[in-house]
N, C-alpha and C positions, 0 to 999 in steps of 0.2 A: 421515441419512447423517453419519456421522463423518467429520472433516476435520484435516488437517496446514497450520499456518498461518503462515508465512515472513516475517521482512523483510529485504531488503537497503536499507542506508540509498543505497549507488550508483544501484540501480534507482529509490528514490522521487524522488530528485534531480533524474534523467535525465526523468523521468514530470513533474516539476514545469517543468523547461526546457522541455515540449512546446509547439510554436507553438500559438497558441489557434485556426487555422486552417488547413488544408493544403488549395488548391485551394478553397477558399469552404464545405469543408464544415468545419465546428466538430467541437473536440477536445473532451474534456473536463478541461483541465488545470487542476491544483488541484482536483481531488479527491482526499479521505483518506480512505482503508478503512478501518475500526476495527472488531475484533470484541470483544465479551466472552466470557473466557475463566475461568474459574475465577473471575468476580465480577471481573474486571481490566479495563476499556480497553484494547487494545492496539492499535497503528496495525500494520498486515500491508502488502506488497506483493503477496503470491499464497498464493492458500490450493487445495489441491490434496487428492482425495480421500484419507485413511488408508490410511498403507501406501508412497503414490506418489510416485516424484521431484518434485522441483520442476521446470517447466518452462524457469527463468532460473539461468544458470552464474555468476552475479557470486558470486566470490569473497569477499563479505560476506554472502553469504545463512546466513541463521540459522534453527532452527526455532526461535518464539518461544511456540507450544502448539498443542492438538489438544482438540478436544469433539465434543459431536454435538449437534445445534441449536443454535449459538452464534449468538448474538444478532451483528449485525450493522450496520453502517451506515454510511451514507457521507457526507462531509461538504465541503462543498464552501469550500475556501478565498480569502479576498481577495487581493489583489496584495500589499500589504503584507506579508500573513504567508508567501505566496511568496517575495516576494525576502529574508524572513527566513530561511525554511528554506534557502534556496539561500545565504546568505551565512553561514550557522551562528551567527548570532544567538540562535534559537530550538532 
């Protein structure tokens, strides 16, 4: 399946703020999406099937590429590079 593959840098910020717990059940915050796109890394917030809006209205939403079996993967970040992203350090 071909796919359209978005980032908003607001959305990942907002994703990266998430409490690490709501109610005793675990989030998963600080995870990073990444797919390969054209042989590129690139970090996505929503990847939505070809063709289809995006589900998130932030007004920095980008499409950032489209394939079809793009390689994928998730990576899970420390605290540090958290409150680096959140502090625009990184």
């Amino acid at each position: 399946m071909e796919e359209d593959f978005y980032f908003s840098k607001k959305h990942f910020i907002k994703g990266l703020r998430m409490p690490r717990s709501i109610d005793g059940l675990l989030m998963k915050r600080g995870d990073l999406s990444v797919a390969k796109i054209d042989g590129v890394w690139k970090k996505y917030t929503e990847s939505v099937p070809r063709g289809r809006k995006p589900l998130s209205s932030h007004d920095d939403l980008v499409l950032i590429g489209s394939g079809k079996d793009v390689e994928i993967v998730r990576k899970h970040l420390s605290q540090e590079q958290i409150e680096n992203l959140i502090n625009g350090v990184v």
